[in-house]
C-alpha positions as CSV (number, residue, x, y, z in Angstrom):
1,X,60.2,-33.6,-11.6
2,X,60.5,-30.7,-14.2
3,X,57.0,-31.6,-15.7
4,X,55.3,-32.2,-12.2
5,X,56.5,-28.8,-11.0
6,X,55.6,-26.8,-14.4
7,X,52.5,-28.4,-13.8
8,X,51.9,-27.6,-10.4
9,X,53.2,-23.9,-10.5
10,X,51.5,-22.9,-13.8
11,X,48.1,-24.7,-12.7
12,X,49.2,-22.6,-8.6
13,X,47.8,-25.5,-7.3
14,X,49.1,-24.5,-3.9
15,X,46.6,-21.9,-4.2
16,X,43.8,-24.7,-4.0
17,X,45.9,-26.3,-1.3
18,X,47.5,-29.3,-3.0
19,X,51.3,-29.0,-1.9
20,X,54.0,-29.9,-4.0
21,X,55.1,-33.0,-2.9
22,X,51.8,-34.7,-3.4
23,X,52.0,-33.3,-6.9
24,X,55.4,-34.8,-7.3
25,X,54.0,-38.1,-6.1
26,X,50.8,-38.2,-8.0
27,X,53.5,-37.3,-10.9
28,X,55.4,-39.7,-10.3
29,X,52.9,-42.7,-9.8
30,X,51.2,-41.8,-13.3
31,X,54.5,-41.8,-15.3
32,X,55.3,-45.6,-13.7
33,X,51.7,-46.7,-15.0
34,X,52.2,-44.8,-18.0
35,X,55.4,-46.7,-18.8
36,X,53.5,-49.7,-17.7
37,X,51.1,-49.4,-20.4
38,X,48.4,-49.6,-17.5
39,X,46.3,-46.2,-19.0
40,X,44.5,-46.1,-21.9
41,X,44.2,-42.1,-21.2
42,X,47.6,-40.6,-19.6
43,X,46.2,-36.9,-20.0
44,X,44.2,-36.8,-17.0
45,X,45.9,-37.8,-13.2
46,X,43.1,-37.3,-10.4
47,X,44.4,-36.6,-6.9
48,X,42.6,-37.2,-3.6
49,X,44.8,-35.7,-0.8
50,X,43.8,-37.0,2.4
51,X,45.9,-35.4,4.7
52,X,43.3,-32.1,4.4
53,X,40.0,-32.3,6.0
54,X,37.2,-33.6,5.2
55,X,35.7,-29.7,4.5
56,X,38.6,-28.9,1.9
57,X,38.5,-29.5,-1.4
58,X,40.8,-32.1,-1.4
59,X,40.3,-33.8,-4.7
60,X,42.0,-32.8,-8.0
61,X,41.5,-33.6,-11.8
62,X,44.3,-32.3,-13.6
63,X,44.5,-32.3,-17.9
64,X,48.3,-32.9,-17.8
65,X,48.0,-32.2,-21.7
66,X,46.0,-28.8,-21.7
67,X,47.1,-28.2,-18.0
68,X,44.1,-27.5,-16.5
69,X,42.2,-28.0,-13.7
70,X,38.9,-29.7,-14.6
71,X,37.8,-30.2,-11.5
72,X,38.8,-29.3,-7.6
73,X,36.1,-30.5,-5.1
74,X,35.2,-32.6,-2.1
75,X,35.4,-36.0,-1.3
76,X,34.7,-38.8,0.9
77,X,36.7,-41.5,3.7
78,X,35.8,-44.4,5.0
79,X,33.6,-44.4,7.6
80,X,36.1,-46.0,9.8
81,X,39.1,-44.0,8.4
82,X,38.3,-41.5,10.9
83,X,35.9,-38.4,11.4
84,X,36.7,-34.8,9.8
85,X,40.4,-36.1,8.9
86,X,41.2,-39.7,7.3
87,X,43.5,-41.2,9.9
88,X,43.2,-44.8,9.1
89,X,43.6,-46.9,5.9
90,X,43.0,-50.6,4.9
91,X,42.8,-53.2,1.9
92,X,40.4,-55.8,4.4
93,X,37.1,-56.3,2.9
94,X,34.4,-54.9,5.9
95,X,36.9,-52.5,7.1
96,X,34.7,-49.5,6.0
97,X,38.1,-47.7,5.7
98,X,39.6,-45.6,2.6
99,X,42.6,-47.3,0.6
100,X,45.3,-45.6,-0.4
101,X,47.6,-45.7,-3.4
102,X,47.4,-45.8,-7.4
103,X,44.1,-46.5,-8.7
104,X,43.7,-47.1,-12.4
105,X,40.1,-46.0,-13.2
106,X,37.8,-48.9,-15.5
107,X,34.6,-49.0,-16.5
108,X,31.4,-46.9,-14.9
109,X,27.9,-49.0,-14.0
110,X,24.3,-48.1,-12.3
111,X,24.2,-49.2,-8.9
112,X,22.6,-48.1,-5.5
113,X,24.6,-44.8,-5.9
114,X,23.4,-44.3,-9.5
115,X,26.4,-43.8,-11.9
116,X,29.2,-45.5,-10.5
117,X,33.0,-46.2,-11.6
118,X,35.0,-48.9,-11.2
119,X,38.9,-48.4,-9.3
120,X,41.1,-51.1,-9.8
121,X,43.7,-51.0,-7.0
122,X,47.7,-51.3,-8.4
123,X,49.0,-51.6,-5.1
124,X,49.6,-55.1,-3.5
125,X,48.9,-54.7,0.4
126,X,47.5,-50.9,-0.1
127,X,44.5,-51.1,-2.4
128,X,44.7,-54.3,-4.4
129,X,41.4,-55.8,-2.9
130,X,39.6,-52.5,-4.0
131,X,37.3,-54.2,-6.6
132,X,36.6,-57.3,-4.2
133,X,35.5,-54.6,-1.5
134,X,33.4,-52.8,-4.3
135,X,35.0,-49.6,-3.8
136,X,34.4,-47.4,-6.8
137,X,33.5,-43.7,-7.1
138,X,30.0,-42.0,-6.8
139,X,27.7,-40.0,-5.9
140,X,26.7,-38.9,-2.6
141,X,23.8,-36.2,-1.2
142,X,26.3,-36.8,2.1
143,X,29.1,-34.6,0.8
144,X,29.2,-31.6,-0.4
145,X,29.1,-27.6,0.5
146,X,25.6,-28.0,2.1
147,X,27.7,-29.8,4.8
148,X,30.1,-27.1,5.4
149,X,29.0,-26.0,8.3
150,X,28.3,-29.8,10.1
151,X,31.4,-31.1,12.1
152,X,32.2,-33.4,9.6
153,X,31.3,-34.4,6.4
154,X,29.4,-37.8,6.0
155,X,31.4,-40.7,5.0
156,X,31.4,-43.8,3.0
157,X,31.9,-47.2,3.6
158,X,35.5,-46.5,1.9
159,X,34.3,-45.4,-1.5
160,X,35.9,-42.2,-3.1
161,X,32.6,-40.5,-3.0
162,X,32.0,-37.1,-4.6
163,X,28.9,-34.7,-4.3
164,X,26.1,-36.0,-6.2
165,X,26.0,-32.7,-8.3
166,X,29.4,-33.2,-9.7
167,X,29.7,-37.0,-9.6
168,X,28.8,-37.7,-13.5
169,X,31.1,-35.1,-14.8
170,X,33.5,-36.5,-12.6
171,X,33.1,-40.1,-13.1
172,X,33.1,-39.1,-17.4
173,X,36.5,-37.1,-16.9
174,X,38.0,-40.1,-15.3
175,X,37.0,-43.8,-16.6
176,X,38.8,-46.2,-18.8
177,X,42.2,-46.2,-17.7
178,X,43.1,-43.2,-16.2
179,X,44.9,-42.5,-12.6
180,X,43.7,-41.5,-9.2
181,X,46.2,-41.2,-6.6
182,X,45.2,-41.4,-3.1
183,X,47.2,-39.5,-0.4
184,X,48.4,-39.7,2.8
185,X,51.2,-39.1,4.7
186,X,51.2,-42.7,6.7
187,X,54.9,-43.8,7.0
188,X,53.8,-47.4,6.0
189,X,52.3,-46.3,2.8
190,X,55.1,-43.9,1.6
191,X,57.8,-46.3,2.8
192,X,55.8,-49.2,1.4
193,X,54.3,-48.6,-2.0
194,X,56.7,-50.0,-4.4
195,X,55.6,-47.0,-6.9
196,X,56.5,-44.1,-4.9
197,X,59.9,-46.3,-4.4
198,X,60.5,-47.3,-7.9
């Protein structure tokens, strides 16, 4: 909890509206996996706090070596996770909703989004199926501050999507093996993720 906080307060990551107990979390989850052996690079924890809106910048990539931030932009929901706010979350292929949970990142790919990174999902029941449902990060021309002033921003089909002009930055900072947390305060989730409870 000492390291989390250091992190959070030096980095004033309240300031960019993450709040401490999503850090803690986020923290928390990346140690577990850590311990696990699960990343091949433990400096870098990426943070996608749904409980903001869709017109925050509610995605985080923290160097928990060189604490920094390397990047603090938008993101995406699920098309049927809801409309401005992500409301609803599921694991079922076709559900067009947002997972939530501990992602370890793996390998990046071309597809119909250009550059594209794989998520594999460490949560059985939250995110597990997240390969099998193809939900990986990328691009999107969708998202992004040219969409500021719409009533939401657009939405993916449950893909972590990032504005196009940041996505291969992004997508570099974060594959092979490191975490992404995905957030949000849903009792089933916080009560059910045996990470958070370990």
């Amino acid at each position: 909890e000492a390291a989390s906080n250091l992190l959070y307060d030096s980095l004033k990551l309240n300031k960019m509206g993450l709040s401490r107990d999503v850090m803690q979390m986020a923290y928390k989850g990346h140690q577990y996996l850590q311990e696990k052996g699960s990343l091949r690079n433990s400096d870098i924890l990426a943070i996608v706090d749904f409980s903001q809106s869709s017109k925050e910048k509610r995605f985080y990539i923290v160097d928990t070596r060189n604490f920094k931030v390397l990047m603090n932009t938008f993101v995406a929901h699920g098309k049927n996770s809801g409309l401005n706010r992500a409301e609803r979350f599921s694991n079922i292929p076709e559900s067009l909703q947002s997972s939530l949970g501990f992602y370890v990142t793996k390998n990046t790919y071309f597809g119909k989004h250009g550059l594209s990174l794989r998520l594999a999902g460490m949560e059985n029941g939250f995110n597990n199926n997240a390969e099998a449902r193809a939900i990986v990060m990328h691009g999107a021309e969708y998202i992004g501050p040219h969409r500021i002033n719409s009533s939401y921003m657009g939405r993916s089909f449950g893909c972590p999507a990032v504005p196009q002009a940041q996505s291969k930055e992004a997508i570099n900072i974060l594959k092979d093996g490191t975490c992404l947390f995905i957030y949000h305060p849903t009792q089933q989730y916080l009560h059910g993720s045996k990470i958070l409870n370990s």
